[in-house]
Residue, then its C-alpha position, 0 to 999 in steps of 0.5 A: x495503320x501508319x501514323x500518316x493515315x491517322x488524320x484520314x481515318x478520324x475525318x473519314x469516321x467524323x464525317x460518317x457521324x453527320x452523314x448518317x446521325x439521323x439513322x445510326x449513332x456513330x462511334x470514333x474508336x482504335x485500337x492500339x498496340x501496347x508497348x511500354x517503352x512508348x507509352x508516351x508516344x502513344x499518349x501523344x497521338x491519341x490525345x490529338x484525336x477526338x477518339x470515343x473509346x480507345x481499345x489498347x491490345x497486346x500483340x507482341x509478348x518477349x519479343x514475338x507475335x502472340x500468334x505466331x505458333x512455333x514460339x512455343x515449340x520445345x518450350x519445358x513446361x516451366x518455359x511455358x509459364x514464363x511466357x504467359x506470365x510475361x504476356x499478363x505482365x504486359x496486360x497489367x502494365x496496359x491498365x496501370x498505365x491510364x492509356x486505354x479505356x478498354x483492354x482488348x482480347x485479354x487471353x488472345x495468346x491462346x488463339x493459335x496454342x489452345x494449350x494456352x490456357x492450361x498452363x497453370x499460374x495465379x498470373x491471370x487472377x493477378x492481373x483481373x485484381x489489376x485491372x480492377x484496381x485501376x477501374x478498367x474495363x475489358x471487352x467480351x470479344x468474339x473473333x476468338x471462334x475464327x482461331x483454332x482455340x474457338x470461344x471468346x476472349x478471354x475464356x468463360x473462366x476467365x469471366x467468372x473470375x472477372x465478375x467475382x474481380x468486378x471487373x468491368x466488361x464491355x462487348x466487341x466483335x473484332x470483326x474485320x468483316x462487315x458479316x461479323x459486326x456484333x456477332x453473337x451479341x445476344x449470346x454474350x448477353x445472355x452468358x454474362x447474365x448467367x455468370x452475375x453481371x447486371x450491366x456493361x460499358x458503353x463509351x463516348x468522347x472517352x466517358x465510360x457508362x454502365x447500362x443494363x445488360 
């Protein structure tokens, strides 16, 4: 979305937020890009919306679309490494930077390089250690099954991990379509239950609440 269409978008949501407040409660969300050179930028804009949750994702990693597949092409093993480690660095510099009150599909990188996550290194305990130590909150997003790694972001290791971190999560669907909004919702319940976690996140007017899964 350019910065010009901002203003249409947030008084189209408000004004779905009268219109239908009797029979659905209606939410202002974004998601943003994370680039470390504009955190300021960033801050700036969203500062001027009444935003009820803001989603911050990383989407370009060492220069490249994390979805474009033929960055990793003849990369050495050791290459490979450096890659993810520069993708969690970025997700670490997005929770410490204050910016985000959710940090969106954390090991999306594997979205078209399935391979993604076997590449070996403590990068990603590292960064969940972050993410809790700045109180952050990740989102169980679904639309990781319409890539070819298949599965939720981020992985069900990763989870676990995330819940022995408490880390905070919350749920998205990342739709894109209206048939894929809240996909398979009691099935990431369930799964979060199984793995330890008693509650999740819900947001308005930017104020996190936990509730009961």
């Amino acid at each position: 979305m350019a910065k010009s269409e901002f203003p249409d978008y947030v008084n189209e949501v408000i004004k779905l937020k009268e219109k239908y407040k009797s029979d659905i409660h209606v939410l202002l969300g974004i998601e943003a890009d994370f680039f470390p050179q504009y955190v300021e930028l960033y801050k700036r804009q969203l500062e001027q919306y009444p935003f009820d949750y803001v989603i911050g994702s990383v989407h370009i990693s060492n220069g490249a679309s994390i979805f474009n597949k033929d960055r990793w092409k003849d990369l050495s093993e050791q290459e490979q490494t450096k890659e993810k480690e520069i993708y969690y660095k970025l997700i670490q510099e997005s929770a410490k930077s204050g910016l985000f009150d959710v940090l969106g599909h954390i090991d999306a990188m594997k979205g078209v390089y399935p391979t993604f996550s076997q590449i070996n290194t403590e990068v990603v305990d590292q960064t969940l250690k972050i993410i809790a130590s700045h109180d952050g909150t990740i989102e169980v997003n679904t639309s990781g099954k319409t890539k070819e790694c298949g599965g939720w972001y981020p992985s069900s290791e990763i989870l676990e991990r995330a819940c022995f971190y408490n880390v905070k999560v919350t749920f998205g669907s990342d739709a894109h379509i209206p048939e894929r909004v809240g996909d398979e919702w009691e099935e990431v319940t369930n799964y979060l239950k199984e793995i330890g976690y008693r509650e999740w996140a819900i947001f308005e007017k930017r104020v996190r609440r936990m509730i009961k899964l």
